[in-house]
C-alpha positions in Angstrom: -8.0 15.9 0.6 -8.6 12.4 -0.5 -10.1 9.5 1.5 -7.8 7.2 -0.5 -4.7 7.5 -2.8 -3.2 4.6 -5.0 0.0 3.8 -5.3 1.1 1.7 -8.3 4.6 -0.3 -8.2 4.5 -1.5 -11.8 7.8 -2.2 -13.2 9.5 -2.2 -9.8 11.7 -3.8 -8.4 10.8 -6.0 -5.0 13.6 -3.8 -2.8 12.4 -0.7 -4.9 9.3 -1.1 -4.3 9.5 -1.6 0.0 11.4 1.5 -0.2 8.6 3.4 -2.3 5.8 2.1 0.0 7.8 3.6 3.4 8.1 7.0 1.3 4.8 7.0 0.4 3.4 5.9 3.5 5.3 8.4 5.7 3.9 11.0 4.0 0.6 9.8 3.5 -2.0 12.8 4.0 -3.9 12.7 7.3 -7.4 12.1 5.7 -6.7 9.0 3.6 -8.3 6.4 5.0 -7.2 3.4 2.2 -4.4 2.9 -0.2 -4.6 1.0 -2.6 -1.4 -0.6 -4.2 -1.3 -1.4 -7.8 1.2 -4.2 -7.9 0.0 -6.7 -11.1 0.2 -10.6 -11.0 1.0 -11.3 -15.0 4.7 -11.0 -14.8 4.9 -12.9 -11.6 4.0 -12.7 -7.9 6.9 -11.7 -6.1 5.6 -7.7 -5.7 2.5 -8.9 -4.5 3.9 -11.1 -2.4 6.1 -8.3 -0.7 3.0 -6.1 -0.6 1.2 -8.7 1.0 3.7 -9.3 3.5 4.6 -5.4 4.2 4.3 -4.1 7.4 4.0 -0.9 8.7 2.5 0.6 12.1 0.5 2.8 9.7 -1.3 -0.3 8.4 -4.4 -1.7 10.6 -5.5 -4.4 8.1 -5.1 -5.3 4.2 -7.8 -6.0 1.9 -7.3 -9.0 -0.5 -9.5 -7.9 -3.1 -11.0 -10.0 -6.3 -8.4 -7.8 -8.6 -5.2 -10.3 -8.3 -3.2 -7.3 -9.3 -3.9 -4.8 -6.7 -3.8 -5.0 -2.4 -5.6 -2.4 0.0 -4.3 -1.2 2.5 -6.9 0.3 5.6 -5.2 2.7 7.4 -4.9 3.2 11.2 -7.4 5.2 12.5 -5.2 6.3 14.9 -2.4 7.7 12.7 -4.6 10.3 11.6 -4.9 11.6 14.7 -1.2 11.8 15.2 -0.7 14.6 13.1 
């Protein structure tokens, strides 16, 4: 399995996108250890600003990388040994 997946909310909505980043992350294979999140800056910054402000239990830190358009997330070690 992976040791990261990417998830990108393009063309989303800021409420569509929260809901698709709790879908994804619930099921988020054991193994992955970052995701990163594909949310652009060009149109405007309210995605990224809900990505940046996201929170899950599932989420240990997030990376602020020098792509504007994108946000990693570093999962919990311990959710993957939950499952």
């Amino acid at each position: 399995m992976p040791y990261s997946v990417e998830i990108d909310l393009h063309g989303h909505t800021v409420e569509s996108a929260g809901k698709v980043l709790t879908q994804r992350l619930k099921q988020l294979p054991n193994d992955v250890r970052e995701v990163t999140v594909l949310h652009g800056f060009h149109g405007g910054t309210a995605l990224r600003d809900m990505v940046r402000r996201y929170k899950n239990p599932k989420i240990e830190r997030k990376i602020l990388g020098l792509n504007q358009g994108e946000t990693i997330f570093v999962i919990a070690s311990y959710n993957n040994k939950e499952r």
